[in-house]
C-alpha atoms as an extended CHARMM CRD file, in Angstrom:
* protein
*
       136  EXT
         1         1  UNK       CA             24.1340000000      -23.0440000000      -41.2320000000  PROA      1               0.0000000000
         2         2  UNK       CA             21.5580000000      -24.9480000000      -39.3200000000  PROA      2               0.0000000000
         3         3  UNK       CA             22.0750000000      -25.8700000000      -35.8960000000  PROA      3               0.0000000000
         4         4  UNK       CA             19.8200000000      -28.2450000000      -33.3340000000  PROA      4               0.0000000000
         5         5  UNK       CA             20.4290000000      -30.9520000000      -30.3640000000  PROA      5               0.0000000000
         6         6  UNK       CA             18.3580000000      -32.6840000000      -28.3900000000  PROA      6               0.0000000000
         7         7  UNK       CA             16.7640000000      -31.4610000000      -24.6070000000  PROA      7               0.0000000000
         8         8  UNK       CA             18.9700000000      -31.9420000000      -22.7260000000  PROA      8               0.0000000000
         9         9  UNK       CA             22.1090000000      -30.5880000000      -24.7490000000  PROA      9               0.0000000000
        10        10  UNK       CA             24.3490000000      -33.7720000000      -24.5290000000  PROA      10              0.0000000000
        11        11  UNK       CA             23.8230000000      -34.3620000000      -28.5510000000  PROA      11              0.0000000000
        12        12  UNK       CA             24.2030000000      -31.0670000000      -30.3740000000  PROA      12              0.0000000000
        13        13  UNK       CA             24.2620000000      -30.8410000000      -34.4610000000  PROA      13              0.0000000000
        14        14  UNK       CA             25.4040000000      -28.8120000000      -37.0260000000  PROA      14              0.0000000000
        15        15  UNK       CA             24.0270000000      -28.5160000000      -40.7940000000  PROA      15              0.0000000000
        16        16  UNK       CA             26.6520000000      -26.6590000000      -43.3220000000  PROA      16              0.0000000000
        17        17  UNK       CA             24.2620000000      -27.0870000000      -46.3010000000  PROA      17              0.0000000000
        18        18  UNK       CA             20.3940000000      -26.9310000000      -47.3410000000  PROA      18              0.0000000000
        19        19  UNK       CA             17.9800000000      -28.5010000000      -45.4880000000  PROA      19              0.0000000000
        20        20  UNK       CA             14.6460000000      -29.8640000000      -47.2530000000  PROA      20              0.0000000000
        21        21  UNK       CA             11.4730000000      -28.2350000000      -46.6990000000  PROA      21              0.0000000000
        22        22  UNK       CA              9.4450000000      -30.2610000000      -43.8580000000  PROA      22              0.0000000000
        23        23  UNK       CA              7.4010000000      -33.1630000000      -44.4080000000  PROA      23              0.0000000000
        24        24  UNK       CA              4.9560000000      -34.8930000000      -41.9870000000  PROA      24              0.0000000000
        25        25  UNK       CA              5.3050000000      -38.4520000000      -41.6580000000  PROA      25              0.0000000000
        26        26  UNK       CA              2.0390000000      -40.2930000000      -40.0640000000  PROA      26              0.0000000000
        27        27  UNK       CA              3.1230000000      -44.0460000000      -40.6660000000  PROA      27              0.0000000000
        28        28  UNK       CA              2.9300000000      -45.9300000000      -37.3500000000  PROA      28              0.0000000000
        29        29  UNK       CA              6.4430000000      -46.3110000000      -36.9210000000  PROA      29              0.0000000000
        30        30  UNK       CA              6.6730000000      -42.4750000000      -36.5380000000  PROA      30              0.0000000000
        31        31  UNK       CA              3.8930000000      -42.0380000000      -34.5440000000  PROA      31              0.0000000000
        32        32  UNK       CA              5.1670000000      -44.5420000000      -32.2440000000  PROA      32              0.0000000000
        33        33  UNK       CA              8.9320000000      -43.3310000000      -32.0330000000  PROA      33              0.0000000000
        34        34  UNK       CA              7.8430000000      -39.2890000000      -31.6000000000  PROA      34              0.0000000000
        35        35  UNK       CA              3.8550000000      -39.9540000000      -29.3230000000  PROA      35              0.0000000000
        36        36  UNK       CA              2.5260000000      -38.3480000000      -32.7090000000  PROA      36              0.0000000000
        37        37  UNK       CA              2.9410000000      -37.8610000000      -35.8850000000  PROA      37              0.0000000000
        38        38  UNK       CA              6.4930000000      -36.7360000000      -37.3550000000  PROA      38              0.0000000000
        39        39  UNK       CA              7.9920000000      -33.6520000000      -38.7780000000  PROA      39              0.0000000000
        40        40  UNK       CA             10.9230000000      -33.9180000000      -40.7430000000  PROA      40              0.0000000000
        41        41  UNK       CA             13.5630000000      -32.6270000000      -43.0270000000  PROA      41              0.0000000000
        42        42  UNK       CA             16.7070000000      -34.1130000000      -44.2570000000  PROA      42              0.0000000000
        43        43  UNK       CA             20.0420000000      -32.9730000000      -45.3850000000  PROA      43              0.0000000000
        44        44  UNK       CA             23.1430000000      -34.3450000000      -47.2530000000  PROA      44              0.0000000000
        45        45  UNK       CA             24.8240000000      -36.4560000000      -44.6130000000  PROA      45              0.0000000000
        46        46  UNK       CA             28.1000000000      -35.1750000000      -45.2240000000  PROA      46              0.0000000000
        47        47  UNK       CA             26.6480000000      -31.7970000000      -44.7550000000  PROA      47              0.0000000000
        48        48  UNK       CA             25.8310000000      -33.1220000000      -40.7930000000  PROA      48              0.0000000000
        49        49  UNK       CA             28.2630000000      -32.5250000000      -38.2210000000  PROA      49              0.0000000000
        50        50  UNK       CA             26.9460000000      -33.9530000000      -34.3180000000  PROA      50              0.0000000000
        51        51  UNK       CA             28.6480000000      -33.6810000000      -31.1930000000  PROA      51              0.0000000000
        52        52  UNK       CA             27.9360000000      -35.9470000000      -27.9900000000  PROA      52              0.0000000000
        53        53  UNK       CA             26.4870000000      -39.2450000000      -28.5460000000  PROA      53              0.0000000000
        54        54  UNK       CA             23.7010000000      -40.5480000000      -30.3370000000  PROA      54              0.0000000000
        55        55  UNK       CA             22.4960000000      -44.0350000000      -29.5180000000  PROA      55              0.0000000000
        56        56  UNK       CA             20.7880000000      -45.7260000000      -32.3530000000  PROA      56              0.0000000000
        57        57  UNK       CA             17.7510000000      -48.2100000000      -32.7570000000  PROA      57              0.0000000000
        58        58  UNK       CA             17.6010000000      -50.0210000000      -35.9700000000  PROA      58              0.0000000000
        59        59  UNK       CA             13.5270000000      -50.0820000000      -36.5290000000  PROA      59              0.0000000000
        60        60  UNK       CA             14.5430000000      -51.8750000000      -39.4390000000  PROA      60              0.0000000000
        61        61  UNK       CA             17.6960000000      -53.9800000000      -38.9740000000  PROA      61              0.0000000000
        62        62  UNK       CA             20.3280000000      -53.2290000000      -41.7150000000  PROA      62              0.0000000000
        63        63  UNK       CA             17.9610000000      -50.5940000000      -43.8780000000  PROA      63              0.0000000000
        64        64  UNK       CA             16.7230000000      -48.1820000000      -41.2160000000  PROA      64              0.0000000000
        65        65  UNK       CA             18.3190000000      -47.0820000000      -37.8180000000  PROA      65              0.0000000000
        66        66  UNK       CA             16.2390000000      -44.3250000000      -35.6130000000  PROA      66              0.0000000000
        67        67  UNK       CA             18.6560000000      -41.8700000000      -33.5800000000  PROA      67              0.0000000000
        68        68  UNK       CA             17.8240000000      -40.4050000000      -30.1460000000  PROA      68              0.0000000000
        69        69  UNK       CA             20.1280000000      -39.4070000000      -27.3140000000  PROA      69              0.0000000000
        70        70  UNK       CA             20.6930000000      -41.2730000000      -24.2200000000  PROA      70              0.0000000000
        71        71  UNK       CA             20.4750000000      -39.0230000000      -21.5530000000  PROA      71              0.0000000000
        72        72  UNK       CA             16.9330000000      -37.1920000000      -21.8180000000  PROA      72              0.0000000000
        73        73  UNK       CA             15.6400000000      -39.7960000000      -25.0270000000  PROA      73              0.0000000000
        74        74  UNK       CA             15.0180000000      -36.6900000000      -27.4390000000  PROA      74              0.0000000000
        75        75  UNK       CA             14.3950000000      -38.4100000000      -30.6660000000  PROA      75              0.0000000000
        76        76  UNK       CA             17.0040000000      -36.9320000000      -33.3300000000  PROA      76              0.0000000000
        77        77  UNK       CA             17.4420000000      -38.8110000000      -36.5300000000  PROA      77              0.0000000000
        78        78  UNK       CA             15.6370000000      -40.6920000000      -39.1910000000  PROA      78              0.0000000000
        79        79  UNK       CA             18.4370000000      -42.8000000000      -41.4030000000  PROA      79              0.0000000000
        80        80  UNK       CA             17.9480000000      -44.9010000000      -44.2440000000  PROA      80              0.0000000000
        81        81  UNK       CA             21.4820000000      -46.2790000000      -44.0450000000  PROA      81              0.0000000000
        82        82  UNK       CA             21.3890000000      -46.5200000000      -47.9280000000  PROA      82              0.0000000000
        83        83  UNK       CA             20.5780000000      -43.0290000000      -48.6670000000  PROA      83              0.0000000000
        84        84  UNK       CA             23.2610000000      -39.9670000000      -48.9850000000  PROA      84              0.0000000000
        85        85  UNK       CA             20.8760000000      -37.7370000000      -46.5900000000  PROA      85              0.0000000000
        86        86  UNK       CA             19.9530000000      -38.1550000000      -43.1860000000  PROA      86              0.0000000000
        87        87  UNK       CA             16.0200000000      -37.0010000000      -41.8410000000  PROA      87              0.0000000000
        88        88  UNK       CA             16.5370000000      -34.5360000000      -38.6860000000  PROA      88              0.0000000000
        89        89  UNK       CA             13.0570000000      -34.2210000000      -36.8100000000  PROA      89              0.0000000000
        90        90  UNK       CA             12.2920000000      -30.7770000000      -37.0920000000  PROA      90              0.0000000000
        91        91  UNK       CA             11.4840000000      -30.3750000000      -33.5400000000  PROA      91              0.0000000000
        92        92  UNK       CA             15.1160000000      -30.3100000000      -32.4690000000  PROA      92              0.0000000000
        93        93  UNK       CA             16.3090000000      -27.3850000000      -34.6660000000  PROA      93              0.0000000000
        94        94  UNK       CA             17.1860000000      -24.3390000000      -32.9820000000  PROA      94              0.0000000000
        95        95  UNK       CA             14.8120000000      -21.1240000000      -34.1940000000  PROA      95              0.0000000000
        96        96  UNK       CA             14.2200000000      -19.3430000000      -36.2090000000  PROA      96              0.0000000000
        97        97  UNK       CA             14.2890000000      -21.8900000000      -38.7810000000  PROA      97              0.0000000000
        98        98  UNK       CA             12.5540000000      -20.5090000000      -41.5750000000  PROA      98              0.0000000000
        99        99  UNK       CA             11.3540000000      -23.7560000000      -42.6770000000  PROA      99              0.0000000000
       100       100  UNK       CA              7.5390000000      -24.6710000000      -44.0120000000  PROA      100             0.0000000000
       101       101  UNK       CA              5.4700000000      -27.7300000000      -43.9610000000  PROA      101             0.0000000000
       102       102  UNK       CA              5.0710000000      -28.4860000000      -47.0490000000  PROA      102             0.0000000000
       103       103  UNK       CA              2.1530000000      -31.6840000000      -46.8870000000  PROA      103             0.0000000000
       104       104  UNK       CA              1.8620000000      -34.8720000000      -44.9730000000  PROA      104             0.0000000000
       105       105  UNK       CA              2.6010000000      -38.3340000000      -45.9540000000  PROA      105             0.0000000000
       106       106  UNK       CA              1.4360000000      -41.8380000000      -45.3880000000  PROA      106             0.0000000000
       107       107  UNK       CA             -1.6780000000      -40.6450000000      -44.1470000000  PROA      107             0.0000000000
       108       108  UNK       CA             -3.7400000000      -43.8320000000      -44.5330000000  PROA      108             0.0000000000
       109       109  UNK       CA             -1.8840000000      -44.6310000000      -41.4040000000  PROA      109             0.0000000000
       110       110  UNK       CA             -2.7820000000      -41.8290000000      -39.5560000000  PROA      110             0.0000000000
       111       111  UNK       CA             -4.4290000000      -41.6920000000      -35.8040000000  PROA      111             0.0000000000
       112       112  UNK       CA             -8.1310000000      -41.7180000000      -35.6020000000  PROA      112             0.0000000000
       113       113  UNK       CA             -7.5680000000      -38.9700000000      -32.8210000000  PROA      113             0.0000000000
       114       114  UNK       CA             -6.6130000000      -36.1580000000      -35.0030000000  PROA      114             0.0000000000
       115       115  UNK       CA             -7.7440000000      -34.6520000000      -38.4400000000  PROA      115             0.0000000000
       116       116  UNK       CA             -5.4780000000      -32.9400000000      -40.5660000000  PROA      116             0.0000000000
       117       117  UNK       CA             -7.0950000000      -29.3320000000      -41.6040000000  PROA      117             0.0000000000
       118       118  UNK       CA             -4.0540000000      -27.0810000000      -43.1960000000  PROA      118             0.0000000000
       119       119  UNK       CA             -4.8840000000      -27.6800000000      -46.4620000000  PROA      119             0.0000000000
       120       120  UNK       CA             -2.1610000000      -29.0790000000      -47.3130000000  PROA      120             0.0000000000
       121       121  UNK       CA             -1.0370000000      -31.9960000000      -49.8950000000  PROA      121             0.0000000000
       122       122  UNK       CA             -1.9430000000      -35.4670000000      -47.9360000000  PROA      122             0.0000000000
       123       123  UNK       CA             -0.5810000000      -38.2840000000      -49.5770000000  PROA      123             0.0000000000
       124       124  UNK       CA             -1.4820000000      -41.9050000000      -48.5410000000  PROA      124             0.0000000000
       125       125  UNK       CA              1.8260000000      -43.6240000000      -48.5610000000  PROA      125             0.0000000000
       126       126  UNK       CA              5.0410000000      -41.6670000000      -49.5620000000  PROA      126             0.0000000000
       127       127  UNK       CA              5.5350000000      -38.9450000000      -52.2580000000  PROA      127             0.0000000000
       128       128  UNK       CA              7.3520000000      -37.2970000000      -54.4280000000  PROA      128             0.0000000000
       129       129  UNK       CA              8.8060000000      -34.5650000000      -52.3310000000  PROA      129             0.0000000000
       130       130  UNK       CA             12.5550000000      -34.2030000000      -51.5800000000  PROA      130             0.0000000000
       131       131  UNK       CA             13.5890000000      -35.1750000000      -48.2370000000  PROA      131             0.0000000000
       132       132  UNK       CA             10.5790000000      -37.4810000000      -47.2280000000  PROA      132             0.0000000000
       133       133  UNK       CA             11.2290000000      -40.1370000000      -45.2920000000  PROA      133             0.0000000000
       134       134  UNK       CA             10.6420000000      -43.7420000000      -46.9720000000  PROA      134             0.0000000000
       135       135  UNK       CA              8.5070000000      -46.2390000000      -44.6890000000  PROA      135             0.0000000000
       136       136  UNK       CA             10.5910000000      -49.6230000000      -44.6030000000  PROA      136             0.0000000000
């Protein structure tokens, strides 16, 4: 079981199932919604239990909706409201989590601020790995 919430504690959530390794997502959407780039993973959505409320933004009217609570703004949730698993920013999940980055996508969209230097896979738009988030 995974559990996380937001910073303030009003939205609290509960995964009963695996969670995908991280991925982080450097499209300008996400770097606009978290002030940097994102770190994500994603679970079944049945497999997601929340308590408190969640306001939603729909980035993408009718394909993608962008979770956060009301209170203290933590951004939560990444949903394509097609798909059967909901992206949970990484941030918000209580430790340990025992989770690894695993690469880095859409990359030609990146910040000129930063450089990325793990080593890791950088892909220019999105890849092949389970869990990463789709740019609409």
């Amino acid at each position: 079981m995974t559990t996380g919430g937001c910073l303030c504690g009003a939205v609290r959530y509960r995964v009963d199932g695996p969670i995908d390794p991280v991925v982080a997502c450097h499209c300008t959407q996400c770097r606009r919604w978290t002030g940097h780039h994102a770190a994500a993973t994603s679970a079944r959505r049945e497999d997601v239990a929340v308590t408190g409320t969640v306001a939603w933004y729909e980035s993408t009217p009718g394909v993608i909706r962008r979770g956060f609570c009301p209170v203290c703004g933590s951004s939560l949730f990444w949903d394509r409201l097609s798909s059967a698993r909901l992206d949970i920013w990484s941030g918000t999940i209580d430790g340990p989590t025992g989770l690894r980055l695993v690469g880095h996508i859409y990359v030609a969209d990146k910040g000129d601020y930063y450089a990325i230097a793990d080593g890791l896979t950088q892909v220019a738009a999105r890849d092949p790995w389970p869990g990463a988030p789709e740019k609409a």
